[in-house]
C-alpha positions in Angstrom: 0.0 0.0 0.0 2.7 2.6 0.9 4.5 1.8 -2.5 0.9 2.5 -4.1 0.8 5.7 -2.4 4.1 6.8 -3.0 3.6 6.9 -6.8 0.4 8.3 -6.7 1.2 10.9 -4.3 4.6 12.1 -7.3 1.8 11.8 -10.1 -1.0 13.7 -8.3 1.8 16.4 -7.1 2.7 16.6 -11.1 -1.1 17.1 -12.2 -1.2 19.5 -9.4 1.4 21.6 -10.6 1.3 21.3 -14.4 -0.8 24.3 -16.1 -2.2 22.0 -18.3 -3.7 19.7 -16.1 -5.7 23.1 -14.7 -6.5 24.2 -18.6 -8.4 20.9 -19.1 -10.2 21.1 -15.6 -11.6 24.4 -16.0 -12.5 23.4 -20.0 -14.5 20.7 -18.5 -15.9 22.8 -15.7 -16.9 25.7 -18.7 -17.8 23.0 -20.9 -20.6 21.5 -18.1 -21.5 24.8 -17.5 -22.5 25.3 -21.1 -24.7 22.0 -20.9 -26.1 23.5 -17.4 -27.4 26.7 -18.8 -28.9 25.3 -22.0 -30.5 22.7 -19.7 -32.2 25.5 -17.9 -33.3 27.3 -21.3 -36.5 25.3 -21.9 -39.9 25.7 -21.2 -40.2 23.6 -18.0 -36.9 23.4 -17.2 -36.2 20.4 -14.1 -34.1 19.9 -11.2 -32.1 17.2 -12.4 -28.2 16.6 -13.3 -28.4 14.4 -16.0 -29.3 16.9 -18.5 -26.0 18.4 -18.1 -23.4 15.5 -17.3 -24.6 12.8 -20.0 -23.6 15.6 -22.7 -20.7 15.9 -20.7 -20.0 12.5 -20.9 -18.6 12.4 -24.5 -16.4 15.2 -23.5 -14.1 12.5 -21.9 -13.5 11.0 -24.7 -10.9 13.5 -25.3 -9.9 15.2 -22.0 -9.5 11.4 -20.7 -6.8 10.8 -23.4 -4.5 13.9 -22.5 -4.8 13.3 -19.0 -3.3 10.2 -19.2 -1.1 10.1 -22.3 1.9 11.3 -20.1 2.0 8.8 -17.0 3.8 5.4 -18.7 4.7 7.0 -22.3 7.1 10.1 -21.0 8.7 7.3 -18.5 9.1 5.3 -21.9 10.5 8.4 -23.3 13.1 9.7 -20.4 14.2 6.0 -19.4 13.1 6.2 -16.1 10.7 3.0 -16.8 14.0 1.4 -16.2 14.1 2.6 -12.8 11.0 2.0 -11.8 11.0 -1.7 -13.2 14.9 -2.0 -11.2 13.3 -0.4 -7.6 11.6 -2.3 -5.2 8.0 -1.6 -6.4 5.9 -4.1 -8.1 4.5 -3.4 -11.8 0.8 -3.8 -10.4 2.0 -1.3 -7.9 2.9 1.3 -10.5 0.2 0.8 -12.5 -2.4 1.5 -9.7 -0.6 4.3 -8.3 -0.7 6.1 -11.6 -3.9 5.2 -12.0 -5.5 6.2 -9.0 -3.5 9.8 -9.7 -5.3 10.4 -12.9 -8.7 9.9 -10.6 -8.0 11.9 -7.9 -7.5 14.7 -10.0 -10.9 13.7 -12.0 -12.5 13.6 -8.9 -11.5 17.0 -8.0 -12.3 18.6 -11.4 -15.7 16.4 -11.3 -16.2 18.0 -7.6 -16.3 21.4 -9.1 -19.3 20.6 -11.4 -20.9 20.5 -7.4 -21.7 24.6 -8.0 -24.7 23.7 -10.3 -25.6 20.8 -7.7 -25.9 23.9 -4.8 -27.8 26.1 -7.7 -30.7 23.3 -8.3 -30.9 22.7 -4.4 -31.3 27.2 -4.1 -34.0 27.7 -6.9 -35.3 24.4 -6.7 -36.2 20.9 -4.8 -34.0 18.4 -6.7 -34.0 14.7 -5.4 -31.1 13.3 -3.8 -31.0 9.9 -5.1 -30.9 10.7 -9.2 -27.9 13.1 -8.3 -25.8 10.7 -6.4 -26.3 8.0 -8.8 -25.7 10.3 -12.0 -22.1 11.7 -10.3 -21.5 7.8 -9.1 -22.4 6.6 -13.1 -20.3 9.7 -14.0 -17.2 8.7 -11.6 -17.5 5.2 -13.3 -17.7 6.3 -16.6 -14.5 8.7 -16.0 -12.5 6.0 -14.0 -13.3 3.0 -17.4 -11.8 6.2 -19.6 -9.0 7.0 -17.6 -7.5 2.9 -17.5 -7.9 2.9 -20.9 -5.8 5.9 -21.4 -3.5 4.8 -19.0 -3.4 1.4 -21.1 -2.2 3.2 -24.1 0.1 5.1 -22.3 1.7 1.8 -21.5 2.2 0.9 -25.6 4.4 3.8 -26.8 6.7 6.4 -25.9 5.1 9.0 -27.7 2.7 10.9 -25.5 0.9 11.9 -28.9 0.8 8.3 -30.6 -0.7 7.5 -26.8 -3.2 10.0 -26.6 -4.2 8.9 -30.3 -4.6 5.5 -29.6 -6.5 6.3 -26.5 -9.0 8.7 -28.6 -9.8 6.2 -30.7 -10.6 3.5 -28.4 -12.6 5.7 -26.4 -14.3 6.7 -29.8 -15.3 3.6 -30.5 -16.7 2.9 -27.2 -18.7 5.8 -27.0 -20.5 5.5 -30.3 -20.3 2.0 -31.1 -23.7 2.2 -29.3 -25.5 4.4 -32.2 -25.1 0.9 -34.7 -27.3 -1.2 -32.6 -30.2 0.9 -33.9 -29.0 0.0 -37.5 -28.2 -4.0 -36.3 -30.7 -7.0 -35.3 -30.0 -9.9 -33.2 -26.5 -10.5 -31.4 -24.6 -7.9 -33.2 -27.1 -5.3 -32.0 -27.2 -6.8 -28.8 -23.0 -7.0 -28.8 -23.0 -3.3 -29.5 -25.2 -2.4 -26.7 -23.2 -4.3 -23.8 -20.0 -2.6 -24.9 -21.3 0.5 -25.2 -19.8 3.3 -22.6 -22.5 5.3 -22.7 -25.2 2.9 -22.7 -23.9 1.5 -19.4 -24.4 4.9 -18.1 -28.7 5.3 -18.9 -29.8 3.6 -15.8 -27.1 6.1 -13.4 -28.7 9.2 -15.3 -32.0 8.3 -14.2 -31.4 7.2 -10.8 -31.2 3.7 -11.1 -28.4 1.7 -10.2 -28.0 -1.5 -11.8 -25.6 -4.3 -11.3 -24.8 -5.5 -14.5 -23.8 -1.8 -14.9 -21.7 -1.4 -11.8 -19.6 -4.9 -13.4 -19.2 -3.6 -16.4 -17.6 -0.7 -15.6 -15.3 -2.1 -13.3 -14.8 -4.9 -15.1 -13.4 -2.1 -18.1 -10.9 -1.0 -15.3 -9.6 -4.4 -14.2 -8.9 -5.2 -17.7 -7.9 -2.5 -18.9 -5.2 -1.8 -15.6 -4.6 -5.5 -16.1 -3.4 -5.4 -19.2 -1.6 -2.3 -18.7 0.7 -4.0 -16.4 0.9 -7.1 -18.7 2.8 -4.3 -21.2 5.1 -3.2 -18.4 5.9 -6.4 -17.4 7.3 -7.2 -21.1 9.5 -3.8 -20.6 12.0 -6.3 -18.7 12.3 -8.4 -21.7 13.3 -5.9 -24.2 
C-alpha cells in the first residue's frame, strides 16, 4: 500500500502543478456549464443533473486521453521505466498508483461541477438519489476512460501516438452504441453491452443496476490488467 501511495502521491503532485492539467479542468468545468445553462433554457426546465453530465459524458473522450497520455509514455521516453521496473516496487503497484492519480484529479475537477448541484438545491427541490447516482455513473464512466488511457500510455513512448490510440478507443466505445439501432440480433445486442455510454442510462436516471456497476469495473480491471501485462514485457526488451 505505501508503494501504491508513493507513486500516486509524485503523479497527483505533477497534475497538481502542471498548467495543463488546470486548462483541461476548467474546460470541462466551462464546458458542463455550457450543458447546465442550456439545460435551464427550456420551457419547463427540471431539477435534475443528467441533462448536463450525459452531454458531458462524450467530452471525456478526449480530455481522458491527455490526462493520461503522459504517465507510462514520457517514463518510456526519459528511461526512467527502467528505474521503476529496477526499484523495489511491483508493476501492479505502479500501474495502480498512476492510475489512481489520474482519478483523484478527476474527482477533483468532477467536484467542481458541485456549483450547479448547490444552484438546483437554491432555486429548486432536486431529489437526492438521481444526483448521487448520475455523479456515481459519471465517476465510473470517468474511471473505465481513464484505465484505458493509462493502457495506451503503457504501448508507446510518444505521449501523442498514446493520446491517439486512446482517442480512438474511447471513440469507439462511446458511439459503437448508435449501430445497434441499425443492427438486429447478437450484433445489436453486442454493440449495446460494450457501449460506454449505454452502461451509463440507468445512473442518469437514478437507477443503479448491477450489471452496470460490473461492467464498468470490469473495463478497469482489464484494462489496468493489461496495462501491467505491457510493463511487465519492458524487462524483456
Amino acid at each position: 500500500m505505501r508503494n501504491i501511495l508513493t507513486v500516486m502521491l509524485k503523479e497527483a503532485k505533477t497534475y497538481f502543478t502542471t498548467p495543463v492539467a488546470y486548462i483541461i479542468g476548467m474546460v470541462f468545468v466551462a464546458i458542463t456549464g455550457v450543458f447546465f445553462s442550456s439545460s435551464l433554457n427550456v420551457p419547463f426546465p427540471e431539477a435534475i443533473v443528467s441533462p448536463y453530465l450525459v452531454p458531458s459524458s462524450f467530452v471525456l473522450v478526449l480530455l481522458s486521453p491527455i490526462l493520461t497520455m503522459r504517465l507510462l509514455a514520457e517514463e518510456q521516453k526519459l528511461g526512467t521505466i527502467e528505474l521503476l521496473l529496477t526499484s523495489p516496487i511491483r508493476d501492479w503497484e505502479i500501474v495502480f498508483g498512476k492510475f489512481l492519480a489520474s482519478l483523484v484529479f478527476f474527482i477533483f475537477t468532477l467536484t467542481l461541477t458541485l456549483y450547479f448541484v448547490g444552484l438546483l438545491f437554491w432555486y429548486g427541490n432536486p431529489e437526492v438519489g438521481p444526483i448521487f447516482t448520475s455523479y456515481l455513473g459519471f465517476l465510473l464512466y470517468g474511471a473505465a476512460t481513464l484505465s484505458i488511457g493509462l493502457l495506451a500510455s503503457s504501448f508507446t513512448n510518444n505521449q501523442i501516438v498514446a493520446a491517439s490510440v486512446s482517442f480512438g478507443i474511447l471513440l469507439i466505445l462511446t458511439f459503437i452504441g448508435n449501430l445497434s439501432a441499425a443492427l438486429g440480433g447478437m450484433a445489436q445486442r453486442l454493440t449495446t453491452e460494450i457501449s460506454l455510454v449505454a452502461h451509463y442510462d440507468d445512473f442518469s436516471r437514478g437507477i443503479i443496476d448491477t450489471g452496470d456497476l460490473v461492467f464498468y469495473l470490469s473495463v478497469i480491471a482489464f484494462s489496468l490488467f493489461l496495462t501491467t501485462r505491457a510493463l511487465e514485457s519492458h524487462r524483456w526488451r
